[in-house]
N, C-alpha and C positions, 0 to 999 in steps of 0.2 A: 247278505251283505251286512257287516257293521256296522253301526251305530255310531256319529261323527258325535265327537266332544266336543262342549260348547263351552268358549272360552268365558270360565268366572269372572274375570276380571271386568267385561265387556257385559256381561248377564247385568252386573251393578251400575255400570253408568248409561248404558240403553236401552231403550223401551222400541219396538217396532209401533209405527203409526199406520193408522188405517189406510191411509197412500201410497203406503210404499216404502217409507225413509224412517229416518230413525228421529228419537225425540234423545236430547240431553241435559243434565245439567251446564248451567253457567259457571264460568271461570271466576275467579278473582275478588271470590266472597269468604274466603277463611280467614286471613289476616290484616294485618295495616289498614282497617275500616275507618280511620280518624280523618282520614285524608278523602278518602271518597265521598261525593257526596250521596245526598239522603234520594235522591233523584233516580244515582246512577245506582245504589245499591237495593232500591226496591225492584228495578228493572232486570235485575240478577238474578230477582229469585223466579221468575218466571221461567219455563223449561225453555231451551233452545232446539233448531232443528240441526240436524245435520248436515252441513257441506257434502251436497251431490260428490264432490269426488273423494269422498269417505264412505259413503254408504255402502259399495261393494265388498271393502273388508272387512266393514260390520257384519254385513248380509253373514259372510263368510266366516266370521266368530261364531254369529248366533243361527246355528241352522234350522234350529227348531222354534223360533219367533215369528 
């Protein structure tokens, strides 16, 4: 049987976690930082998890995670 490609694009922005799901970066920390507070952008850089009704197409990018 062959070897399923695992989608690079998806390799970069997820990590599988020891539960099951996926871990990711936060949204909304590249640009226009003047406006955001100091609060809300130290809160950003911390990983996020991923939305239960995301993780199957994850699963299914990353087969070998």
């Amino acid at each position: 049987m062959p070897k399923i490609k695992t989608n690079r694009g998806a390799a970069k922005r997820f990590k599988r976690r020891a539960s099951g799901g996926f871990k990711c970066g936060s949204s909304h920390r590249r640009h226009i930082l003047t406006k955001k507070s100091t609060k809300r952008k130290r809160h950003l850089r911390h990983p996020a998890q991923l939305h239960a009704s995301d993780v199957r197409s994850a699963a299914r990018m990353l087969p070998y995670s």
